[in-house]
C-alpha positions as CSV (number, residue, x, y, z in Angstrom):
1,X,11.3,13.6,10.2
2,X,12.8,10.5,12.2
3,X,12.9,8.3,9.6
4,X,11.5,6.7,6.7
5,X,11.5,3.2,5.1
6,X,10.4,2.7,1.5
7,X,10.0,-1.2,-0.8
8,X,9.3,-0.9,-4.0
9,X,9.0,-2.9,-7.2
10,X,10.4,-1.5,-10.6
11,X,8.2,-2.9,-13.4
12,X,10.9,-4.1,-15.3
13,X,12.3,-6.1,-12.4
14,X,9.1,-8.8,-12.1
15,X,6.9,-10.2,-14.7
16,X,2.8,-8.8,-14.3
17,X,0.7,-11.1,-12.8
18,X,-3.1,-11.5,-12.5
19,X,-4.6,-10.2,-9.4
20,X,-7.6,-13.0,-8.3
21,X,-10.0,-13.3,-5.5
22,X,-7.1,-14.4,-2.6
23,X,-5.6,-11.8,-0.8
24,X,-1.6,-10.8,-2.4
25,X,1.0,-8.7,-0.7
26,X,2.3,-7.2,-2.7
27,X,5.0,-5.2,0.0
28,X,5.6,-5.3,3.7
29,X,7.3,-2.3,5.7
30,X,8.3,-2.5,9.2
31,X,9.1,1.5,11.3
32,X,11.1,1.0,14.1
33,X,11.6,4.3,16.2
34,X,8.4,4.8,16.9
35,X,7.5,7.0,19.8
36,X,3.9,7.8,21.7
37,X,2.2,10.6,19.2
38,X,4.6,10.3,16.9
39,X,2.7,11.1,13.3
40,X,3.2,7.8,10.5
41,X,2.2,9.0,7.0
42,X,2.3,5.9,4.6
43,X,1.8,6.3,0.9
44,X,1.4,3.9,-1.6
45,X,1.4,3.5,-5.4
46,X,0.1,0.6,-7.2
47,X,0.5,0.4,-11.6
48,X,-2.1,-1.9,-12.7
49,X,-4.2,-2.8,-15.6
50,X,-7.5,-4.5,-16.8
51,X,-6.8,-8.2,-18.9
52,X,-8.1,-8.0,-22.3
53,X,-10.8,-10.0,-21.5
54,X,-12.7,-7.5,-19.9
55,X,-14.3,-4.3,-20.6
56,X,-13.2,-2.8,-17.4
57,X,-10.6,-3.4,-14.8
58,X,-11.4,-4.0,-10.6
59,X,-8.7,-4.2,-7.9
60,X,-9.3,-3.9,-3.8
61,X,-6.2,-2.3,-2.7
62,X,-5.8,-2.6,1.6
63,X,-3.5,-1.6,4.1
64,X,-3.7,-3.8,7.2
65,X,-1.3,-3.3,10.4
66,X,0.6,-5.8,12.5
67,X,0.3,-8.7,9.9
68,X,-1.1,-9.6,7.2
69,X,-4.7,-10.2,8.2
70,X,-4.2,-7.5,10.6
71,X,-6.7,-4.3,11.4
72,X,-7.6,-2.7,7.8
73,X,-6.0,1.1,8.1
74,X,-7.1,1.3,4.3
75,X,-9.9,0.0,1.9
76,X,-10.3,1.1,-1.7
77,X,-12.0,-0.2,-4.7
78,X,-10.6,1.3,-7.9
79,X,-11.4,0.8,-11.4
80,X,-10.2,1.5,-14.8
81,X,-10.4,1.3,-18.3
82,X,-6.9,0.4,-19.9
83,X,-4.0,1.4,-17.4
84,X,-4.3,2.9,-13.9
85,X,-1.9,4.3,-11.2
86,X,-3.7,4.0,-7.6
87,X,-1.7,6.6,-5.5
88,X,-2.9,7.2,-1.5
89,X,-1.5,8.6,1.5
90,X,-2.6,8.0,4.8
91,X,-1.9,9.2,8.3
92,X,-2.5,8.2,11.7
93,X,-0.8,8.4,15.4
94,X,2.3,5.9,16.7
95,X,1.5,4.0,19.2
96,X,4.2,1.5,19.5
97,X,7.7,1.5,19.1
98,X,7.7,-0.9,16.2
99,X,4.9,-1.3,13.8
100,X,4.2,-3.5,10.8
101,X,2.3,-2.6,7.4
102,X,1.3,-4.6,4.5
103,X,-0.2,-3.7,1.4
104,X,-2.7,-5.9,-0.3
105,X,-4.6,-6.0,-3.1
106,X,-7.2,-8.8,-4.3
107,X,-9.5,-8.4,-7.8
108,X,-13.0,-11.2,-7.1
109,X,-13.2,-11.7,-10.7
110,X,-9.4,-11.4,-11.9
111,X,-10.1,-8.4,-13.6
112,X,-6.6,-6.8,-12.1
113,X,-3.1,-7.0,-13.6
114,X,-0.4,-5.9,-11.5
115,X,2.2,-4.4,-13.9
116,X,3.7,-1.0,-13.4
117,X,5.9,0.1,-10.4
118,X,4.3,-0.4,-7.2
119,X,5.4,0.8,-3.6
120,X,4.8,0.9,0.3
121,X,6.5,4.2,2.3
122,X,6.2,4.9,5.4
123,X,7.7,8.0,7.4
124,X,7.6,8.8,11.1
125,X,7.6,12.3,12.1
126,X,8.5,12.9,15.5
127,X,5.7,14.2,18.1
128,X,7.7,17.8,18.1
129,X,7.5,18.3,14.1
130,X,3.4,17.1,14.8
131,X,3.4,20.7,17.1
132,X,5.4,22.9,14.8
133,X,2.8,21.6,11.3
């Protein structure tokens, strides 16, 4: 592993908020280090819940790349009950020496509240460990 960079929120640290139809960052992660090949495996976890309004709860969750209405890396539409944790990892191949991530979410109808922990990671592994996996 070459490194690794990892923003998080504690729940207790914000107050939930509603989740509407414009896109929210919720995090931002920037890997420096980053060589030709190299492997980036980001992972993300997202504690949300439905208002009380609503029978059931709806969030988008995205990754884009570069900036915040970047490439999408990462599209998912999740839905829930009560309380959900959305937990992903992706993986893809470096390509420059720096790159940016962001993590979004949007809910059309607001009917996403954003009120656990939630957190971006990423970690390069160099082209060598890649050969060795």
């Amino acid at each position: 592993m070459k490194s690794t960079t990892k923003i998080e929120a504690v729940a207790t640290t914000y107050t939930p908020f509603l989740v509407g139809a414009e896109d929210i960052i919720l995090t931002a992660v920037t890997l420096p280090g980053i060589s030709q090949g190299d492997r980036i495996v980001l992972s993300i976890n997202i504690g949300w819940e439905k208002p009380s309004r609503w029978d059931m709860g709806e969030i988008e969750v995205f990754i884009r790349q570069n900036t915040s209405d970047g490439p999408i890396l990462y599209w998912s539409l999740e839905s829930c009950y009560l309380k959900a944790r959305t937990r992903e990892s992706i993986t893809l191949t470096g390509n420059e020496q720096m790159e940016h991530f962001y993590l979004i979410v949007r809910s059309l109808h607001q009917q996403a509240i954003i009120s656990g922990d939630y957190f971006l990671e990423g970690t390069v592994f160099s082209e060598e460990d890649n050969s060795q996996s």
